[in-house]
C-alpha positions as CSV (number, residue, x, y, z in Angstrom):
1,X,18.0,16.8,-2.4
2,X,15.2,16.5,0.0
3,X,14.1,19.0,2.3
4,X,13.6,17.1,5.7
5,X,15.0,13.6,7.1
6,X,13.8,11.4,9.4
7,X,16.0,9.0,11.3
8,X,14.8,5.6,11.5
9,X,12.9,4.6,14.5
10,X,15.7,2.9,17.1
11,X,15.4,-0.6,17.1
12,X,13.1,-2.0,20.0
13,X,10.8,-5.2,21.0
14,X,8.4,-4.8,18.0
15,X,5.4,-6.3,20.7
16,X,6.4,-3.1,23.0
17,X,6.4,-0.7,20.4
18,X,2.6,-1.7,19.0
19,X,1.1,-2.2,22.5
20,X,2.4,1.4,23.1
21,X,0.8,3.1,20.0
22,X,-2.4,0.9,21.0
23,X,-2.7,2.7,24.0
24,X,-2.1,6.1,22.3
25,X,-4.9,5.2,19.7
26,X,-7.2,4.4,22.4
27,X,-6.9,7.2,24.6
28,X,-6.8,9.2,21.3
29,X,-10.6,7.7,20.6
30,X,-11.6,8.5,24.1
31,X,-10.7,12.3,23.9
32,X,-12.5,12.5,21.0
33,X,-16.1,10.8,22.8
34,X,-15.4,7.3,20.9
35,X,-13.9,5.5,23.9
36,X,-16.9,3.0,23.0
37,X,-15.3,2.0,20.4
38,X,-12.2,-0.6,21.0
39,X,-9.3,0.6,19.2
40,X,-8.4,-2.5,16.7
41,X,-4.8,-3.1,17.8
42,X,-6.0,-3.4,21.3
43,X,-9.3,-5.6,21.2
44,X,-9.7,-8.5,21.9
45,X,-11.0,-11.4,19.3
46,X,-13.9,-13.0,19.7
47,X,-14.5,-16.5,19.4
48,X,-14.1,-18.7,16.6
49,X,-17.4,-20.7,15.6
50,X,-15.9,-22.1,12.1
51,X,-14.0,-25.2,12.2
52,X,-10.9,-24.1,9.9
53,X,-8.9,-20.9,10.1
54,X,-7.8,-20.8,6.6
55,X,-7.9,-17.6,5.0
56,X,-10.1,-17.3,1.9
57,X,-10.6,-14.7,-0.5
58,X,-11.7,-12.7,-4.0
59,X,-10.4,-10.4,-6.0
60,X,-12.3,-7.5,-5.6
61,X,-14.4,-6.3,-8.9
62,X,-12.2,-3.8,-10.3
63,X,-9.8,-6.5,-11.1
64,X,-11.8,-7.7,-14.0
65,X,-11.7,-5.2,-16.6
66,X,-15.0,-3.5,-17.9
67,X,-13.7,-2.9,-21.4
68,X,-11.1,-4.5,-23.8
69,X,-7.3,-2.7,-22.7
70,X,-8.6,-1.8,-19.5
71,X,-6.0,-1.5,-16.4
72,X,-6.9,-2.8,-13.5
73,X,-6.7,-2.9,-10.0
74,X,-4.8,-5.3,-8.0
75,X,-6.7,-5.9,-4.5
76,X,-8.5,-8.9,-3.1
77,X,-10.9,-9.0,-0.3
78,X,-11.0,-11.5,2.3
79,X,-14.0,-13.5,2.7
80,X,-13.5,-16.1,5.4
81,X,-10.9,-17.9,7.9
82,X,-8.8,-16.3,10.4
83,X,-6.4,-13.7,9.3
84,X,-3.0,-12.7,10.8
85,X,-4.6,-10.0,12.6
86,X,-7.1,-12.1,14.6
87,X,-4.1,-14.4,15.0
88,X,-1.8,-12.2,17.2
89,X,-4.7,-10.8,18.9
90,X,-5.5,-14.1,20.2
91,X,-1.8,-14.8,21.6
92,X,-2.3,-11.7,23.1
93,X,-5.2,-12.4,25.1
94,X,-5.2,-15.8,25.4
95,X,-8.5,-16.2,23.4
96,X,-9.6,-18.0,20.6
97,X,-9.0,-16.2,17.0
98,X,-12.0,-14.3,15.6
99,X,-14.8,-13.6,14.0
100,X,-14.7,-15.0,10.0
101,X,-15.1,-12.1,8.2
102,X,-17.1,-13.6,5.9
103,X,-19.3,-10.0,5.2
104,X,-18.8,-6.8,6.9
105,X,-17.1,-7.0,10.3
106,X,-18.2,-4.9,13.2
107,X,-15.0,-3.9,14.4
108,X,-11.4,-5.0,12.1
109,X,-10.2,-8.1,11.0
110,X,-6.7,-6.9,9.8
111,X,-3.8,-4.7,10.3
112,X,-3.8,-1.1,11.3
113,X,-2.2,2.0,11.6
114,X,-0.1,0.7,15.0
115,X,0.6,-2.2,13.5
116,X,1.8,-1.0,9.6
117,X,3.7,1.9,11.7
118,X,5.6,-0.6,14.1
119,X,6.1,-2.9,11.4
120,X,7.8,-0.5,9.4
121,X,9.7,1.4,11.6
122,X,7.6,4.6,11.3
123,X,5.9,5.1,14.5
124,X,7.6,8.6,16.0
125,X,7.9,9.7,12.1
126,X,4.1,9.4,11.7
127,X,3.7,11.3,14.8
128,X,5.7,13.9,14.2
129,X,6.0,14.4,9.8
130,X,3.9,14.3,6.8
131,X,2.1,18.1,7.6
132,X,2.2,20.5,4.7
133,X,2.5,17.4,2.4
134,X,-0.2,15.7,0.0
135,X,-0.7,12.0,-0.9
136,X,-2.3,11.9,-4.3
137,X,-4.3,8.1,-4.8
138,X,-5.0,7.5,-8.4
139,X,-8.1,5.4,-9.4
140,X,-10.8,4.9,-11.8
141,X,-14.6,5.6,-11.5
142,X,-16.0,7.5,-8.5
143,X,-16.3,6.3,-5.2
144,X,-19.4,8.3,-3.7
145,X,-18.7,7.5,0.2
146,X,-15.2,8.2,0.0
147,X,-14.9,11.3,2.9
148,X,-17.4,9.6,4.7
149,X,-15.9,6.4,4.9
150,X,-12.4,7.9,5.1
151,X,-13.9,9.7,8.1
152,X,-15.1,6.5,9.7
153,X,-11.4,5.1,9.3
154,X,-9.6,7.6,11.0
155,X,-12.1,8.2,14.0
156,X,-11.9,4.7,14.9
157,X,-8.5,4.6,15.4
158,X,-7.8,8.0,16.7
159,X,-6.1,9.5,13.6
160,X,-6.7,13.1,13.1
161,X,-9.6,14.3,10.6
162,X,-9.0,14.8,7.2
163,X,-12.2,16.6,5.6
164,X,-13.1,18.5,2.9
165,X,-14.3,21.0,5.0
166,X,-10.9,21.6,6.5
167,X,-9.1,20.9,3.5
168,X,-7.4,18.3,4.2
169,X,-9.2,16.4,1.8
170,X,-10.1,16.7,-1.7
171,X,-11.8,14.6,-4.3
172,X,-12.0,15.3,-8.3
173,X,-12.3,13.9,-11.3
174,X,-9.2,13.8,-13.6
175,X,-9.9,17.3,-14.9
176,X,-9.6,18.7,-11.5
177,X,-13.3,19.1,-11.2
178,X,-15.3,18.7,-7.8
179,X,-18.7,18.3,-8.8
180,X,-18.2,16.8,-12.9
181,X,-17.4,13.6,-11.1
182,X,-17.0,9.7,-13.1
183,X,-20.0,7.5,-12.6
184,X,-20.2,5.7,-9.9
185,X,-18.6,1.7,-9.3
186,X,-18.6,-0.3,-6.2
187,X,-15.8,-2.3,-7.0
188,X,-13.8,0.8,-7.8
189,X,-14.9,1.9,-4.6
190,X,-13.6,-0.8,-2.6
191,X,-10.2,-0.3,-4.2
192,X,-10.4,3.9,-3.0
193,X,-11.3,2.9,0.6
194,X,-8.2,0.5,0.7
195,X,-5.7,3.2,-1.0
196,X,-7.4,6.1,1.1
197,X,-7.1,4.3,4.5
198,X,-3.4,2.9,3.6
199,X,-2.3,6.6,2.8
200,X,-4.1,7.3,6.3
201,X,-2.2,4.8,8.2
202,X,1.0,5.5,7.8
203,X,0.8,9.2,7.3
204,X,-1.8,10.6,9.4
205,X,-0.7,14.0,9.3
206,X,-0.6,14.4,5.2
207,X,-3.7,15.5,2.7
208,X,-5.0,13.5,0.3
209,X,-5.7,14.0,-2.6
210,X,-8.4,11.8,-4.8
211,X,-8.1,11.7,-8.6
212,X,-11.3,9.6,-10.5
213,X,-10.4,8.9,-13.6
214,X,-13.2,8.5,-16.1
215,X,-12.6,4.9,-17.0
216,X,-9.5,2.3,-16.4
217,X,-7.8,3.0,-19.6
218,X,-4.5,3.9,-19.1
219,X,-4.8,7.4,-21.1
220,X,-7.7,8.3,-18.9
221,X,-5.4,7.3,-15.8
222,X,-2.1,8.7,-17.0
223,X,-4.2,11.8,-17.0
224,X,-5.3,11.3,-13.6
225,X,-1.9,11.2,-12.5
226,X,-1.1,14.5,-14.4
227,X,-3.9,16.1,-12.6
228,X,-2.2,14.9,-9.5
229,X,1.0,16.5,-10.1
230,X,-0.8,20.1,-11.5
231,X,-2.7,20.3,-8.4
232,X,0.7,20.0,-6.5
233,X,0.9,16.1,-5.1
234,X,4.5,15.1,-4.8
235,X,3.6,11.5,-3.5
236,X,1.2,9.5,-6.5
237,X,-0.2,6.1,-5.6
238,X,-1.4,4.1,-8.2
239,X,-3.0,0.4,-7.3
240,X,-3.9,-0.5,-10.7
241,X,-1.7,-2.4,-13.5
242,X,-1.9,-4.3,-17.1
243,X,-0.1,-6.2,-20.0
244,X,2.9,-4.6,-21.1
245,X,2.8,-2.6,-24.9
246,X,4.7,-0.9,-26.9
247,X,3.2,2.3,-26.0
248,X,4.5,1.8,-22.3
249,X,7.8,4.2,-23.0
250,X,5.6,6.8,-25.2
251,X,3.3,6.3,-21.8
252,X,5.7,7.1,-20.1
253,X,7.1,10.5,-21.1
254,X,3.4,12.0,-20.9
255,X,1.6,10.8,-17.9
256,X,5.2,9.6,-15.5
257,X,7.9,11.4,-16.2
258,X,7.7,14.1,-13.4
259,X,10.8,15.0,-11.6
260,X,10.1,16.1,-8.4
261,X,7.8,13.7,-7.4
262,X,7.9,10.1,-5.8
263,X,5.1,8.3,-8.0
264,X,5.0,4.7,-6.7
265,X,3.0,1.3,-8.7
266,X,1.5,-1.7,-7.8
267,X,4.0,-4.4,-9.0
268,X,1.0,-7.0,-9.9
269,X,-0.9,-9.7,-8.2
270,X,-0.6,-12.7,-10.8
271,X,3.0,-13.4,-10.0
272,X,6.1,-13.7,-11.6
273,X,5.6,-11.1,-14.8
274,X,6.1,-7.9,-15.3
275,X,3.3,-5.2,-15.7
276,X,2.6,-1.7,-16.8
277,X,2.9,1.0,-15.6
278,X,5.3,-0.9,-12.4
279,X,7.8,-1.2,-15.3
280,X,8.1,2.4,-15.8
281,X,11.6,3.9,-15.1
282,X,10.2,6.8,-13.7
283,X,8.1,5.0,-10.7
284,X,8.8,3.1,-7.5
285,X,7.4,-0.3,-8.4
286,X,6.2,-1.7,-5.4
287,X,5.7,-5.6,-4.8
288,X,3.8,-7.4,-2.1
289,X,5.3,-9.4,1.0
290,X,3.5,-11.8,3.9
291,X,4.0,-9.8,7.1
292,X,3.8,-11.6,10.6
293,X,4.9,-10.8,14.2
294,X,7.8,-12.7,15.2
295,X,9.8,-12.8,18.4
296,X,12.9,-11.4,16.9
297,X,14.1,-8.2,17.6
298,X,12.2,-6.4,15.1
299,X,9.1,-8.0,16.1
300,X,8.4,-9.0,13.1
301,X,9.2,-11.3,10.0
302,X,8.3,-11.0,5.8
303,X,8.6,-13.2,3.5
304,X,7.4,-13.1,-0.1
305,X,3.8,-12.8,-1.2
306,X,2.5,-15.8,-3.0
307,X,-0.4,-18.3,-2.9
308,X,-0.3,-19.8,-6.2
309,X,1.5,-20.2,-9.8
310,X,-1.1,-17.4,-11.2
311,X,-1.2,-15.2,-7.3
312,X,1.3,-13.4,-5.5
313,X,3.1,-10.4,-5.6
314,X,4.7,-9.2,-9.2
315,X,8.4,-9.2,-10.5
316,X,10.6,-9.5,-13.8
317,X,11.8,-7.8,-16.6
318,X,10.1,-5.5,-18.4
319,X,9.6,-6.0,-22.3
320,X,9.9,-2.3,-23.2
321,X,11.0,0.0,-20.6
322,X,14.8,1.2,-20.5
323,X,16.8,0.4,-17.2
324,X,17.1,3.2,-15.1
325,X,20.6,4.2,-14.2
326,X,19.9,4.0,-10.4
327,X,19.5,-0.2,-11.1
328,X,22.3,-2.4,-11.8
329,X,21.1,-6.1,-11.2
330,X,22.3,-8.2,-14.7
331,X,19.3,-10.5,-15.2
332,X,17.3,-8.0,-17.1
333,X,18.7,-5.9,-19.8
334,X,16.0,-4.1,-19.6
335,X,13.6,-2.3,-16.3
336,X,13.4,-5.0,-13.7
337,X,10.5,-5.1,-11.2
338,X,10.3,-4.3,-8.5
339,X,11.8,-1.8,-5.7
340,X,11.0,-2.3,-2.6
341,X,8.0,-3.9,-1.2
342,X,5.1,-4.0,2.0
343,X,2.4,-6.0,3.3
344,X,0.3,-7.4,0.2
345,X,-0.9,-10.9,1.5
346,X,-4.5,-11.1,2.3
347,X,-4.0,-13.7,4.9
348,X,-2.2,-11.1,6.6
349,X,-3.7,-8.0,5.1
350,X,-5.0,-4.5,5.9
351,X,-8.1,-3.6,7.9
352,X,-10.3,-0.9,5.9
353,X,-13.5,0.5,6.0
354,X,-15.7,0.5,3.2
355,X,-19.9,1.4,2.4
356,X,-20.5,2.0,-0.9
357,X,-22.2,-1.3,-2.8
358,X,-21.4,-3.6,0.5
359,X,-22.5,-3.8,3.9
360,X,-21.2,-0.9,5.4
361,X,-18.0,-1.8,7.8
362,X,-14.8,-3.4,8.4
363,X,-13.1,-5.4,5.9
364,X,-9.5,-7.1,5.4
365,X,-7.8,-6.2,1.9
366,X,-5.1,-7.5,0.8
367,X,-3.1,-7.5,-2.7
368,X,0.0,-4.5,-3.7
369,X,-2.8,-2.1,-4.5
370,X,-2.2,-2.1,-0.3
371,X,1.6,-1.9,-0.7
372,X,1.9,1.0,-3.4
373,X,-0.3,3.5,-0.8
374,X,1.9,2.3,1.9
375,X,4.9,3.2,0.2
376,X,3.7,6.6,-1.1
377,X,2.7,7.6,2.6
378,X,6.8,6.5,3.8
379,X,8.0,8.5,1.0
380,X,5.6,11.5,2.0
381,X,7.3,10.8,5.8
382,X,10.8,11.4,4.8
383,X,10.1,14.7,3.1
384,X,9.4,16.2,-0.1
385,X,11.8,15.1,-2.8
386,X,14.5,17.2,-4.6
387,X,12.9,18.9,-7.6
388,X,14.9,17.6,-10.5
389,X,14.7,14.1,-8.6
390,X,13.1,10.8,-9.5
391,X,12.9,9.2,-6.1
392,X,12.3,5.5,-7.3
393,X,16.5,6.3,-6.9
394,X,16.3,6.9,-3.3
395,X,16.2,3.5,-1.6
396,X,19.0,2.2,-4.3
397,X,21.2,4.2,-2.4
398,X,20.7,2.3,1.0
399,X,20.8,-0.8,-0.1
400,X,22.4,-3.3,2.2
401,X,21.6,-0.7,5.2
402,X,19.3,-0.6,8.3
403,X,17.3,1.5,6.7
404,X,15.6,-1.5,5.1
405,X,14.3,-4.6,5.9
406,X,15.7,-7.1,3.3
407,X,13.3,-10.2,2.9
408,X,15.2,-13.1,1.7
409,X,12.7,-15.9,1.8
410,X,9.7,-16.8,-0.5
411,X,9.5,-16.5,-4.1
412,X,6.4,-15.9,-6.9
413,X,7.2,-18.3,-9.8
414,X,9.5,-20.1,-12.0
415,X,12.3,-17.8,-13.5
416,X,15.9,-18.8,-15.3
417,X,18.3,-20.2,-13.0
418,X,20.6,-18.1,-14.2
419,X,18.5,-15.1,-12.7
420,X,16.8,-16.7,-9.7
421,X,16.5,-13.9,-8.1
422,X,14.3,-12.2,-10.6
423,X,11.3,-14.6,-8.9
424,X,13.0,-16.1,-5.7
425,X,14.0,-13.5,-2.4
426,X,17.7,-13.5,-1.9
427,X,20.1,-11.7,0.7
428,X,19.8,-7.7,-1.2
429,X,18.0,-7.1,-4.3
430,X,15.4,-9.7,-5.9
431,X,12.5,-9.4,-8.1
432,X,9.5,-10.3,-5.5
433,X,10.5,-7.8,-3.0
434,X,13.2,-5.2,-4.1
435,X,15.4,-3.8,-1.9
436,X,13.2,-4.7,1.2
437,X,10.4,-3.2,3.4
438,X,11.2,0.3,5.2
439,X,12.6,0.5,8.4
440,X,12.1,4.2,8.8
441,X,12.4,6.6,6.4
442,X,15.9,6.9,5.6
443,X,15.8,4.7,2.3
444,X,13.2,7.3,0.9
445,X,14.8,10.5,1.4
446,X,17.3,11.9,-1.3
């Protein structure tokens, strides 16, 4: 069993509940000398000079693999159009949607830590929990900027400092070296800011820990994640995925299989499929949703990630991988994916700041490599897990409850009719989106 619980924030105008953590974050930047800087929930957009607001965007670098067999990540970047964000901040002031974000942006163009923590439920548990714990983020290659632009995050929106001077943060290479570090890769580095900032938004109390694998094979990663887990992180994020194999379930006895510890997987970005290592029994497999405010009593809606036959969020049955005990849907004989879900949509993604082989500043991200993080940092919220756990079991036992947000619109593909659900939302458990978003931390806590 877990250590700690947190109760689910009580239900409240979602609207009220960001505008209050706005002001929080601002006054938090003004104690700390940056009250010259706007605090992104609260500022005001600035005006539109492009005829269309469509959202455009790329998938960042690390998505194309550098060798044959390489994993990779699964993040885009948005390059133009008006995103979600820019949206709501323009029904909130009256004024007409941003700047298109077309290269660096001087202030955000996309969700941030008031927004992912009202969303989700989490705002008085990310105040109050997450200290003592760390948030592992599992990548490939080395990101050189990564404290510095972690650092830039956080004291924009009034988060507290996470170092390596105060040890709050630590980077190494998948040996657990600090200065024998991979080379260096920008796109890599893109994918580092977004996990880093994500873990950062919804736990801003937690470490985290950075693990650089030497390349994006999945024997160099798995060992990442072991390194993770020796150097005591009982919350792994990994944003990467790939083609299933027949060496998934030997994969995963040596690089997943770690009671005690809630490692959570990007489910994919190429739609309905399923992917390695999100198929793994012993990992939350996380898929992606399109998150908007809505004047419902939550304050705001999901449905489904998708924005093509060959982009959205992943799902299905997995080739290989045993079904856990913990999942009883019938479609798949076998693992299904996924288990729950967060924000993954670029056109309503994740603000994030990024330097290293860009124009240094703000950037919207979208894609599950944003969801996975997320999920990790919830998990890391509601406490550390019981030690002879496997907490991709936790939410399965609140299914149906207020401690989740079930999505039941949208789907990524075409799937059996007889097993609809394995691409299409439904009321409880589908493919696309699990069990739901969180609503607190309840679902994540043994």
């Amino acid at each position: 069993m877990r250590t700690t619980t947190s109760p689910a924030s009580p239900a409240r105008s979602g609207r009220r509940r960001r505008a209050g953590a706005a002001v929080l974050g601002a006054a938090a930047l003004v104690l700390a000398g940056l009250g010259t800087a706007a605090q992104a929930s609260a500022a005001p957009a600035t005006t539109a000079k492009t005829a269309s607001s469509k959202v455009t965007w790329a998938a960042t670098p690390c998505a194309t693999p550098k060798h044959k067999g390489d994993l990779t990540c699964n993040s885009f970047r948005v390059t133009g159009g008006t995103t979600a964000f820019q949206k709501e901040r323009a029904a909130d002031t009256g004024r007409t949607a941003g700047v298109t974000p077309k290269a660096a942006a001087a202030s955000p163009t996309g969700y941030g830590p008031s927004d992912l923590q009202d969303a989700y439920g989490l705002a008085d548990a990310a105040s109050s929990n997450g200290s003592g714990e760390t948030i592992a983020i599992v990548d490939a290659y080395d990101d050189p900027n990564a404290a510095a632009d972690l650092a830039k995050y956080r004291s924009y929106y009034g988060l507290p400092a996470c170092t390596v001077a105060s040890g709050c943060f630590k980077k190494v290479s998948q040996t657990g070296s600090t200065t024998s570090l991979p080379s260096a890769d920008s796109g890599w580095a893109e994918e580092e800011s977004l996990d880093l900032d994500m873990a950062s938004a919804v736990c801003p109390n937690c470490k985290i820990l950075l693990v650089e694998a030497t390349s994006a094979s999945m024997t160099n990663l798995g060992k990442a994640v072991n390194e993770a887990v020796t150097l005591g992180a009982k919350f792994v994020s990994n944003s990467y995925g790939g083609s299933e194999s027949s060496s998934d379930t030997s994969y995963d006895t040596s690089y997943f299989k770690h009671a005690g510890v809630a490692i959570t997987v990007s489910a994919g970005d190429e739609g309905y499929g399923a992917e390695y290592p999100a198929a793994s029994k012993y990992v939350t497999s996380v898929g992606g949703t399109a998150l908007s405010t809505s004047s419902n009593s939550r304050g705001w809606t999901e449905k489904v990630w998708n924005t093509s036959s060959t982009e959205g969020t992943g799902s299905g049955c997995s080739a290989y991988d045993a079904k856990p005990t913990w999942q009883t849907d019938t479609g798949c004989a076998k693992r299904t994916v996924s288990d729950v879900s967060a924000v993954a949509d670029p056109a309503t993604g994740v603000s994030v700041y990024d330097s290293y082989g860009v124009t240094a500043g703000w950037y919207t991200f979208g894609g599950t490599s944003a969801s996975s993080p997320i999920i990790a940092a919830v998990y890391a919220l509601a406490g550390t897990p019981g030690s002879s756990d496997y907490p991709a079991s936790y939410p399965y036992a609140a299914a149906g409850t207020s401690a989740l947000n079930d999505v039941t619109s949208g789907s990524n593909g075409t799937c059996s009719s007889s097993a609809s659900y394995l691409c299409t939302a439904r009321s409880g458990y589908d493919g696309p989106t699990g069990l739901g978003t969180p609503e607190g931390t309840d679902a994540f806590t043994g």
